[in-house]
N, C-alpha and C positions, 0 to 999 in steps of 0.2 A: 504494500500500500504506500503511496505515496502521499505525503504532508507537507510542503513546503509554506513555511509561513512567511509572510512579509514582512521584508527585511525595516530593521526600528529605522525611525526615524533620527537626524540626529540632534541631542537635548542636550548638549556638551553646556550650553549656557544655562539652563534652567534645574543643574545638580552640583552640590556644594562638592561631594565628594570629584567627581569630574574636572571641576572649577578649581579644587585643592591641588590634583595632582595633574595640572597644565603647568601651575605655577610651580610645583617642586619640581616636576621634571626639567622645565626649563633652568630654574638653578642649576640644579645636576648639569646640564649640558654645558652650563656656562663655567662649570668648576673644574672639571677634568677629571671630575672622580667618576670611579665604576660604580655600576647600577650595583653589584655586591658588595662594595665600600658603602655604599649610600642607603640601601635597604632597611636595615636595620636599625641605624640610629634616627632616619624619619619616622618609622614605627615606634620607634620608641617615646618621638615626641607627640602620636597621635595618643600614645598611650597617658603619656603625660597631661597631657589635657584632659582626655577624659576621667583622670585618679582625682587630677585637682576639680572636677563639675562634681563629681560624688563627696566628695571631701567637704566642699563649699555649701553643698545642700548641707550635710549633717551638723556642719559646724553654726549652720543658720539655727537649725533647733535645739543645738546644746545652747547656746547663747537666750534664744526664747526661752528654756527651763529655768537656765539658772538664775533666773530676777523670779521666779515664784520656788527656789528647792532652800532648801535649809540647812543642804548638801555642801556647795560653796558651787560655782562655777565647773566645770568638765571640759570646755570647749579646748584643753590642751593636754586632755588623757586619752592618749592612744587606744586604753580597755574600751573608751564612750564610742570609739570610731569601730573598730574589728568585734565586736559586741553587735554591730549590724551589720557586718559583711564588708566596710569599706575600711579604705587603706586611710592609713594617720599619714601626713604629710609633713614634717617640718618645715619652721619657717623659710629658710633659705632653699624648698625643696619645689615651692610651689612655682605654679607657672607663670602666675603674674607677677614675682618678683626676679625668673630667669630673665624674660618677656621686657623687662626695663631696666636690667642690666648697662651699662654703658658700655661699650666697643673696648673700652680702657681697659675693661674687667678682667681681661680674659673668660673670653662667655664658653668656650668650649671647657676649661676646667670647673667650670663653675656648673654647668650641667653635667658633666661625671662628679665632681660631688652631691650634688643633687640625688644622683641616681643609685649611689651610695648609700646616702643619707637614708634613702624610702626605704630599700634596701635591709635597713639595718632598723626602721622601727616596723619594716613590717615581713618577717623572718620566711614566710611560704614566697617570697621573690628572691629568696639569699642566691645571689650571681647569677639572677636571667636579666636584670634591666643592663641594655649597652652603655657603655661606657666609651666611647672614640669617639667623642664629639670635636675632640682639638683636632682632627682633621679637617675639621672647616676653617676657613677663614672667619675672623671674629663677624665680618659686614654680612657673609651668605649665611651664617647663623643667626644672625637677630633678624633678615630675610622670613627663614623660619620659622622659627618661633611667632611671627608677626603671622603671617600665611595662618599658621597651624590656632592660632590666638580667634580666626575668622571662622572656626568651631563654635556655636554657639555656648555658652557656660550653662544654658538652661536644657542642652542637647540630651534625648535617653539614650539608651541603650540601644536601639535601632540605628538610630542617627550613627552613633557613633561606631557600633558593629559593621553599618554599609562603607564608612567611610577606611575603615581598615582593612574589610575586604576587598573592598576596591582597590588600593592602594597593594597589596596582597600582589591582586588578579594582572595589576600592569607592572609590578616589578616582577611575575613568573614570568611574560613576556618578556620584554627586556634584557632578561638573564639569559634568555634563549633555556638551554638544554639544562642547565642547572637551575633555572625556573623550576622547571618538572619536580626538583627533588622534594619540593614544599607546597605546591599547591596542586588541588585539583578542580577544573571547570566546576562550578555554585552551579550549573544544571544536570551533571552528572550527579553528583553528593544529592542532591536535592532528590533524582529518583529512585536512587541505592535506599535514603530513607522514608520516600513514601512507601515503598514495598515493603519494607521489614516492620516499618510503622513501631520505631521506640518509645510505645507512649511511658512506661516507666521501666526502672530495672537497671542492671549494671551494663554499662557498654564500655567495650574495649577496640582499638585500635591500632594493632603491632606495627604500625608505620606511618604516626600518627601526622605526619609533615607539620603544617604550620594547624591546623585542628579543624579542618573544615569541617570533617566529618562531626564531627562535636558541636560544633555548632549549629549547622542546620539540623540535627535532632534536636537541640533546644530548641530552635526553632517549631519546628515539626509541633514539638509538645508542648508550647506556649503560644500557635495557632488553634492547639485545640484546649484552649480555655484553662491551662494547667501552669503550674511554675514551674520551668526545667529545673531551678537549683532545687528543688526539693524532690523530684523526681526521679533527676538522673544520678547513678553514681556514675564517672565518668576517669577511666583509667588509660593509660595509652605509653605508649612505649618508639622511642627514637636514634636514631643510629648517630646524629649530628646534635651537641650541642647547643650549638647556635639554633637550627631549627627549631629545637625541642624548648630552645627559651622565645622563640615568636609563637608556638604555640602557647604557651605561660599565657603569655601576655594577652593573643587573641582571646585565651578564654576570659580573661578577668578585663576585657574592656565589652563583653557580650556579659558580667556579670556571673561568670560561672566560675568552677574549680576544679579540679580537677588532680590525680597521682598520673605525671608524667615522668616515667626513668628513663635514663638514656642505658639504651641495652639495643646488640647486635638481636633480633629475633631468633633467628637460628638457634644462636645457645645458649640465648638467655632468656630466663621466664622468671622476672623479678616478682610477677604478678598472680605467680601458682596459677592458669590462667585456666590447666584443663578441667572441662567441666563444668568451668563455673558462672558462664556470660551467660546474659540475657539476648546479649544484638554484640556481634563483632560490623565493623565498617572499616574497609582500608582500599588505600590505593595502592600497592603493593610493586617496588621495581621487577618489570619483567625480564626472565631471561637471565637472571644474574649466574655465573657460574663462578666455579675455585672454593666452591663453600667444603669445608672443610666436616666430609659425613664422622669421619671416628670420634669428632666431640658429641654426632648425637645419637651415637648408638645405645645408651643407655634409655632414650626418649623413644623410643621404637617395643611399638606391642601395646595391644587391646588395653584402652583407658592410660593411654597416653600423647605424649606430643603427635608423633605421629602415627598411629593408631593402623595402617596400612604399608607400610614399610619405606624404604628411601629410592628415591629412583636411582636408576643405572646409569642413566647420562645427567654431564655436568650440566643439571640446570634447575633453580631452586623452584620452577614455578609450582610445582606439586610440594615440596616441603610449603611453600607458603598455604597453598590449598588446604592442605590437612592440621596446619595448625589454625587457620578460620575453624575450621569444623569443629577438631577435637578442641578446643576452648568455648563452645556451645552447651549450655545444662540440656533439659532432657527437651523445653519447649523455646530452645533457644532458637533466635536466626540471623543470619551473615548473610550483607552484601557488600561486596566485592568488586574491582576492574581485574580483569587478566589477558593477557595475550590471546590473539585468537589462536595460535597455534598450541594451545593448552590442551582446547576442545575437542583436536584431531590425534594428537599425539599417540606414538606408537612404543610400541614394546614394551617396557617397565612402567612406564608414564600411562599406557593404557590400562597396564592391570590395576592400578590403583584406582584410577576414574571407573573402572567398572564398579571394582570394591565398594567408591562411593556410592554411586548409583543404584549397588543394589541393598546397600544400607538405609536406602529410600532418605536419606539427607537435602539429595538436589531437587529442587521445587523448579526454579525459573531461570533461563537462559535467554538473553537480551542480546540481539546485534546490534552494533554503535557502528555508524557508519566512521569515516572519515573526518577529519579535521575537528575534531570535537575538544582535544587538548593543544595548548597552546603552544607548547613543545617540539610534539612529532605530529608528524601526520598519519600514522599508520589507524586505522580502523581496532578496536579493542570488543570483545565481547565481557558483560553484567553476567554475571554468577548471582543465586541467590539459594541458600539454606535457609530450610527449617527442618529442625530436629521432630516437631510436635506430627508433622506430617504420616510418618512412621506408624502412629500406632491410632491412627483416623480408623475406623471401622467399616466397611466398604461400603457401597450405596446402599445395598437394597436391606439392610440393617442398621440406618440409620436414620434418627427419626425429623421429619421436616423442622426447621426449626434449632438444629441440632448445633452449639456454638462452636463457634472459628477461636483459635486460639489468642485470637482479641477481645473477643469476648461479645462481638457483633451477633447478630441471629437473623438471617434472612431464608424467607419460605425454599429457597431454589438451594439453599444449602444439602450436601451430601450429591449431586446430581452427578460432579466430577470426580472419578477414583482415583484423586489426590495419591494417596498411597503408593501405585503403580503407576504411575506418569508424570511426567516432568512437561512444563510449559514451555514452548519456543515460541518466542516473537522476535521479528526482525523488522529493526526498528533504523534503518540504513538509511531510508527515503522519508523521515519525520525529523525537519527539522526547518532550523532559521537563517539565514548564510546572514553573519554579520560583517565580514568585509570578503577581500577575495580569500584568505585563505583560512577564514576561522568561521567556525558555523555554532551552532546552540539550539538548545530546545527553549520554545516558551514555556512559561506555566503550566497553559493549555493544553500542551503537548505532552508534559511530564505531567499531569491531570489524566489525559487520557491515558495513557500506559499503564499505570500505576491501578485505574480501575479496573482497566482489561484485566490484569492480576487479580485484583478482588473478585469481578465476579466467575474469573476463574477457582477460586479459591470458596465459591459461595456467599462472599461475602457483599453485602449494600454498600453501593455507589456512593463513595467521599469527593465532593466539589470541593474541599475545602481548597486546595488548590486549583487551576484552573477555570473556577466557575461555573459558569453557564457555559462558554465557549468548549470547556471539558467534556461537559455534562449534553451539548447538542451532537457532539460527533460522536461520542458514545453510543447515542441513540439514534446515527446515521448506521453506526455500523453492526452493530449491531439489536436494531427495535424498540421501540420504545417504549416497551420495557424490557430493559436490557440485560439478556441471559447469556452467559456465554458460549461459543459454538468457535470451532476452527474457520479461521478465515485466510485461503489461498491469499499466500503475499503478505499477512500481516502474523496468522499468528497459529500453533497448532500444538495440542495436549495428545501428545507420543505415549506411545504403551513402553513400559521396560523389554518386553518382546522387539518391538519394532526399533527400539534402540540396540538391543544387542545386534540387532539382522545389520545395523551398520556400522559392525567393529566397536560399540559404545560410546561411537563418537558423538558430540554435546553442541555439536555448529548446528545453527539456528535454519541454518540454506539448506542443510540435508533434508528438514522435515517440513518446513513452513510453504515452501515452492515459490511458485510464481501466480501473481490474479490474473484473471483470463483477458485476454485482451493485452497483458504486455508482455513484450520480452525481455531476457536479459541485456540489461543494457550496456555501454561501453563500461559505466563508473561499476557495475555489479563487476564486469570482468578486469576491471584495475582494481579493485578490494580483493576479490580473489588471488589476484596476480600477487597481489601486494602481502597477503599471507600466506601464500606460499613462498615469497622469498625470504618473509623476515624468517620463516620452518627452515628454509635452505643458509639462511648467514650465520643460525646460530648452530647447524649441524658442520658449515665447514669451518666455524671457529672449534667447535671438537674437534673435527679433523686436523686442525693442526696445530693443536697443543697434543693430538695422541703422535704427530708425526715426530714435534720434538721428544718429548718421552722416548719414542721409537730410536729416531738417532742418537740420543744423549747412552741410551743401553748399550746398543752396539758400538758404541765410542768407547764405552767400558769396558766391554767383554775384550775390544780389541787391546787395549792398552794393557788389559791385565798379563 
């Protein structure tokens, strides 16, 4: 099926956060620093601004108490600020006394002591806020702080969560290919968590970049009428500490908390993680090899890390695979990005995906076209578990009505045997082109999908995303009242039988087909092309790490 939506309009002058980052950018351009130099310590001053708008509201109402307490005054006890959730700011810390600094000051030491300072009265940020502001020049930093000052002080949490994601979204471009290690497209995340639907519970994220994932689940569950910080517990784990401290920061300028360690995944599990998530969410690097399997042979076997054994070829995409899984409780669910060559993979790589498969784990499999990440271009497929799926009772023993592990109840409930089938939709041809080389889903669009999923799942139709606009092609495409049925070209519920008949392989194109009336078109035969080569780059990089092995042997055996 194809959805091309019209392409936005452009409001570059009617959004602060846009407005924000014209004006840093063009600093940056005029200073000569790298967008990696520069990254972090702007984040830091969005961050800054935002510590001191929460700071300023509570110190407004310690000051209103204390002319009626008996108590004395509070407005400079740190317990009166972290007692509600916000950060104590000392004086020389805050933004409007950085902000009027004079050029003379040295304003770049004086914001790393600052950052210090917060730092040190408020102990869950000990060494995530940057410190390398003396890289600037004293004039492009009071610049700035000025820019960053055009925040408004009365800004919430919204405001100030779009304006860091933003800022996020154009410094992963920018960075080019080390962009990728910290962020992932806000409409990808967006549909990984309407499917899994976090509305409470503990979530985990073993490659948590800068925390998108974390944060559009708060989102998620503070669209639907709830407070994420009380709802989610939110744990994540990161191989970079620099990363690992803009994810800090994203969460506590969105208001939240979070235990973030910095730990290699692979061998480290500072989080005891198996068994015990409610929702796994990650963007996970594909492909990586060199992973070193004798540190995880002890993590191998039934109710552990990797619970189906290690693959044979150097490639960690199935160790990632199986630590989503096995870190799932019993009505746990994971969603995921992976390589599309995950889905086909042969030899050792297959017998584990079957294992999966017929552990009845995998629910939903999502083709993502093209240009979707800012990064690469290569096309990537959506994985989606649930564990609860397992021990669903099959139709004709189950009674109308019968709940969804959300706890939703709709009449059409049980018609799908969940249990024995996994969902394919190919979602290649649904999207937005935002310039020439980047595209996006709208709302409406991640609306649609997301319900497809439900009412495959038995579950009533959520507009909370999308709307009406969600909620009318729903009922274009499938009736209006909308049941779910396999639709050529967009989407098809596979038996385990007809999965095994093709090697168990989990590509969305194997089962979904083509609607009548088109054909495969050039761009379907460059996605294809296009996964088969990234299958062929990463099998002749084996090839020739086995070829040196091979000579470095024979070099030895000769000299010996």
């Amino acid at each position: 099926m194809q959805w091309i939506a019209p392409s936005e309009k452009d409001t570059a002058s009617a959004t602060l956060e846009k407005q924000l980052w014209a004006a840093a950018d063009q600093l940056r351009a005029n200073s000569g620093l790298k967008a990696a130099e520069y990254s972090a310590p702007v984040l830091g001053l969005i961050f800054l601004r935002f510590a001191e708008a929460r700071f300023a509201l509570q110190r407004a109402k310690l000051e209103a108490a204390s002319t009626s307490s008996r108590r004395g005054s509070r407005v400079d006890d740190p317990a009166a600020y972290h007692a509600e959730g916000m950060l104590y700011l000392p004086a020389e810390a805050r933004f409007d006394h950085l902000l009027h600094l004079p050029e003379a000051a040295n304003v770049g030491a004086k914001v790393n002591d600052a950052m210090r300072a917060i730092e040190q009265q408020n102990p869950q940020l000990a060494g995530v806020l940057p410190k390398t502001y003396t890289i600037f020049g004293g004039t492009l930093l009071k610049q700035l702080l000025k820019k960053m000052s055009e925040i408004p002080i009365s800004a919430d949490y919204d405001t100030f969560g779009r304006v860091y994601e933003y800022f996020l979204a154009e410094f992963a471009m920018t960075e080019g290919q080390g962009g990728g290690e910290f962020y992932t497209p806000f409409s990808i995340v967006r549909l990984l968590t309407e499917v899994i639907e976090p509305y409470h519970g503990r979530i985990l994220d073993p490659a948590c970049g800068s925390g998108g994932m974390f944060v559009q689940s708060a989102r998620f569950v503070s669209e639907h009428q709830k407070n994420p910080a009380k709802e989610l517990a939110i744990y994540g784990q990161e191989k970079e500490r620099a990363t690992g401290d803009l994810c800090r920061m994203n969460l506590a300028v969105h208001g939240l908390e979070g235990d973030i360690k910095q730990a290699i995944s692979y061998y480290d599990d500072p989080h005891a993680a198996t068994g015990r998530f409610d929702f796994v969410l990650a963007n996970p690097p594909f492909n990586v090899n060199a992973v070193d399997k004798e540190r995880l042979a002890d993590a191998v076997g039934p109710g552990r890390r990797f619970p189906h054994g290690l693959p044979r070829t150097d490639n960690a995409n199935y160790l990632w695979i199986q630590l989503f899984a096995s870190a799932l409780n019993a009505t746990g669910r994971a969603g995921f990005v992976m390589a599309n060559s995950a889905s086909d993979a042969r030899a050792s790589e297959q017998d584990i995906r079957q294992k999966l498969i017929e552990s009845r784990v995998v629910d939903v499999m999502v083709a993502v076209g093209p240009n979707l990440f800012y990064t690469v271009t290569l096309p990537c497929t959506l994985w989606f578990f649930d564990k609860a799926k397992a021990s669903l009772p099959p139709p004709s023993t189950r009674p109308a009505g019968h709940p969804s592990p959300t706890g939703r109840r709709d009449g059409d409930e049980g018609k799908q045997d969940r249990a024995n089938t996994v969902l394919f939709i190919d979602a290649r041809h649904i999207y937005r082109q935002v310039d020439r080389a980047h595209r996006e889903w709208t709302p409406a669009q991640i609306g649609f999908i997301a319900n497809l999923v439900r009412l495959y799942r038995g579950e009533a139709p959520d507009t909370t995303l999308g709307g009406d606009e969600a909620g009318a092609k729903l009922e274009e495409v499938f009736g209006k009242k909308p049941k779910f049925a396999d639709v050529p070209g967009l989407c098809r519920a596979a038996t385990l039988a007809e999965i095994a008949a093709q090697g168990w392989s989990l590509n969305p194109g194997r089962y979904v087909g083509v609607a009548p009336g088109e054909a495969v078109s050039d761009e379907d035969f460059k996605t294809q092309l296009e996964t088969l080569n990234e299958e062929l780059e990463t099998l002749n990089k084996q090839a020739r790490a086995l070829e040196q092995t091979i000579a470095g042997n024979v070099a030895a055996i000769l000299e010996a």
